[in-house]
C-alpha positions in Angstrom: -17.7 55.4 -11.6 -20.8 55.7 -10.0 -21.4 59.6 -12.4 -21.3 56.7 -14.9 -24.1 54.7 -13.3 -26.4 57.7 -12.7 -25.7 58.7 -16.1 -26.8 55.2 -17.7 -30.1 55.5 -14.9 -31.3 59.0 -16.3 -31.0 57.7 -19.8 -33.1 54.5 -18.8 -35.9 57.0 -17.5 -36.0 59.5 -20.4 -36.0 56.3 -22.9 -38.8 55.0 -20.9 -40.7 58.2 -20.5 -40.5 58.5 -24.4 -42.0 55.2 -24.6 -44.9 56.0 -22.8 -45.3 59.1 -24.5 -45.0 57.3 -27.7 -47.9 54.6 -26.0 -50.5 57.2 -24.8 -49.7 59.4 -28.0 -50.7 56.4 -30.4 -53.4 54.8 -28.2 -55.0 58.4 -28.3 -54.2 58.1 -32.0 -56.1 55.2 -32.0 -59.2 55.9 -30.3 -59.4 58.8 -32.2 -59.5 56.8 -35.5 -61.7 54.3 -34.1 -64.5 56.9 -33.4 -64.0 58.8 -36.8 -64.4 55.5 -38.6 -67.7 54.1 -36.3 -69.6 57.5 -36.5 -70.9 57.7 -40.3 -72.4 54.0 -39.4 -73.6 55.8 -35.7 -75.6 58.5 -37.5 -77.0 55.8 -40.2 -78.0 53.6 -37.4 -79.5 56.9 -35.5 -81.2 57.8 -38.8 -83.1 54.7 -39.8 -84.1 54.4 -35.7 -85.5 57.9 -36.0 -87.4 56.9 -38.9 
């Protein structure tokens, strides 16, 4: 009974440490994205500043 319970316990903590890989994986994603999409308008901002 109780190699049941410890069973059910580790399967809890992968599922949840899956989770949060899944979490940082697609914040990182994210970010990622987010500063590929802002720089063309960073360098045009930069460029017109400069000039």
């Amino acid at each position: 009974m109780s190699q049941v319970s410890h069973d059910v316990g580790r399967d809890t903590r992968k599922t949840f440490g899956r989770g949060l890989l899944w979490f940082v994986g697609l914040w990182v994603l994210g970010v990622a994205g987010t500063a590929l999409l802002v720089l063309p308008f960073h360098l045009l901002v930069a460029a017109a500043m400069h000039h």
